[in-house]
Phi, psi and omega in degrees: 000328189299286140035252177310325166293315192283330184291343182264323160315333173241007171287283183340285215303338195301317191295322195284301209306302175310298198306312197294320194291296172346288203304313185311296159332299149332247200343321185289298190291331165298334159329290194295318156357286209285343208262067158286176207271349199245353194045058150245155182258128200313352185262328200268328148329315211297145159240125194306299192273013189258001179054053154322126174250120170277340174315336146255087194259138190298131184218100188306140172302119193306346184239055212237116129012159112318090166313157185242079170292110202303050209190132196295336190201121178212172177192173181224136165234144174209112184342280204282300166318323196063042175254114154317098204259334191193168205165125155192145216035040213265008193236012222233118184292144175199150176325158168225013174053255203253008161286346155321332209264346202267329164317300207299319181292332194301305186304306191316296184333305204260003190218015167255160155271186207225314151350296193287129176284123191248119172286122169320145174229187204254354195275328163303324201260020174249003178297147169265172179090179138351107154200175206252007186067040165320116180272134163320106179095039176272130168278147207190118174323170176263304175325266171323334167292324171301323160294325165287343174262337152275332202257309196250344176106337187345103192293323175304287163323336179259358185275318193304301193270332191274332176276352169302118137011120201221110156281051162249176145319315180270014169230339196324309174294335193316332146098353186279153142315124193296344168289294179309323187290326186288334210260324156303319166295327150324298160323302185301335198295289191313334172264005136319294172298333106159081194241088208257055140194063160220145219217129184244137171247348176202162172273002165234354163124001190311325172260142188272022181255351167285133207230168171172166163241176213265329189289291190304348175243358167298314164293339170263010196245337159307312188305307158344294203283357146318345141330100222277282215308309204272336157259024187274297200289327186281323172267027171267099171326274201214135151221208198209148216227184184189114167309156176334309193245033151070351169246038157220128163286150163218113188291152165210144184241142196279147188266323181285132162282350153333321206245347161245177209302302205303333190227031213265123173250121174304112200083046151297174166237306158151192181175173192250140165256156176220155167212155169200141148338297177286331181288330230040214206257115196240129163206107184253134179225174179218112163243177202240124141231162167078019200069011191238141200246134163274170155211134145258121197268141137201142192243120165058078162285154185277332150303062191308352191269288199284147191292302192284352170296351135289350188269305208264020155263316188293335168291324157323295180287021190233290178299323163311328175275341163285310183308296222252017211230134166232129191289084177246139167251150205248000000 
């Protein structure tokens, strides 16, 4: 009996001995977890309506750099963890010009049919900027106006779709301009998503008093690509749009050069540029390799002349995070 008592005390302890080694383990790697490059913690990442899977978590190379990025405000995200990889003044509100347009597209998306035919008005073809040449009294898909608000920037495509009719119930009364209502619903939208310093003031970004951050569109452009429709239309290099009776064209060219022959990064998905004098020069894109999807938000490049500085910092900070990043599952 004595015996037998000591034998069962050490299978028990063998068993504490495992369990304890096991726990330990949890515990390094959950260590590591929480050590992002940015010193956040992968739970304070996480966003809810962006479906993050923590199962592969990003863990930086111990001999990895700074990247050195031109651009006043930037950030790196990464999509299926829902980890911030890099960030600098990445919390900090600032105009966001025509990155505006990934809101416009969300509502369109969620609160239009892609069908439905829109008579053109004549106060849309007085849009400034960027625009796809829209005509008065032109007909025209809601589908194809999304296209004319992503690929080339249209303001004109984003005046369109914003004065269009919103049939909901919780604003039905609201008492708005079909525009102010749109531009509300936006707001809402973004504190839905939990976009906690971003502010939309118009549907195409013309005003700069409309805010956002580089960590806030970073979380909205994950969401965005959950879309079938929106990255179908953000990695379409140039097409060409028609009106309902086929006798008006709008030729259209993606303003990101990521997405096209000259500057095409490999596992692009695509993503929106934006410019104002005052925003500078802006781009958050997304690519995909190994299975693992980055975003790079930069804002206000210090090259305020060239067009493509925005192009060739976010392909920078795109390549640093593949390079410098190894994927462990937990």
């Amino acid at each position: 009996m004595y015996r037998t008592r000591i034998s069962k005390n050490a299978v028990l302890v063998s068993l504490l001995i495992v369990f304890a080694g096991m726990y330990t383990l949890y515990v390094y790697f959950r260590s590591i977890q929480i050590q992002s490059p940015v010193n956040i913690s992968i739970s304070d990442n996480l966003h809810s309506l962006s479906k993050p899977t923590i199962s592969l978590i990003p863990i930086k190379n111990s001999l990895a750099k700074t990247p050195q990025i031109l651009a006043h405000y930037s950030a790196l995200y990464d999509v299926d963890s829902g980890t911030f990889l890099y960030g600098e003044r990445d919390n900090d509100p600032v105009p966001i010009a025509s990155i505006t347009k990934i809101m416009t597209a969300i509502v369109t998306l969620e609160q239009y049919r892609l069908n439905d035919i829109v008579t053109i008005s004549k106060e849309s073809t007085l849009s400034q900027g960027s625009i796809i040449n829209l005509r008065a009294g032109e007909t025209i898909t809601i589908e194809s106006l999304l296209y004319g608000l992503l690929i080339p920037s249209g303001n004109d495509a984003a005046h369109a779709l914003a004065k269009q009719s919103i049939t909901i119930p919780l604003y039905a009364n609201s008492g708005k301009e079909p525009i102010e209502l749109f531009v509300t619903i936006m707001n809402d939208k973004a504190k839905e998503i939990g976009l906690t310093h971003t502010l939309y003031k118009d549907p195409a970004g013309l005003d700069d008093t409309g805010i956002s951050t580089a960590r806030d569109q970073g979380l909205l452009i994950a969401y965005a690509l959950r879309n079938e429709t929106f990255r179908k239309i953000i990695n379409t290099p140039e097409t060409t749009l028609y009106s309902s009776d086929m006798k008006i064209s709008h030729v259209l060219d993606n303003s990101n050069r990521l997405v096209k022959e000259e500057m095409h990064y490999q596992g692009i998905i695509g993503g929106k540029t934006g410019f104002t004098p005052t925003a500078g020069h802006n781009l958050i894109t997304a690519a995909k390799r190994e299975g693992h999807t980055l975003v790079a938000v930069v804002f206000n490049t210090y090259d305020s002349v060239n067009k493509a500085a925005s192009a060739i910092e976010a392909r920078k900070l795109l390549d640093w995070g593949f390079a410098n990043f190894t994927w462990l599952k937990l």
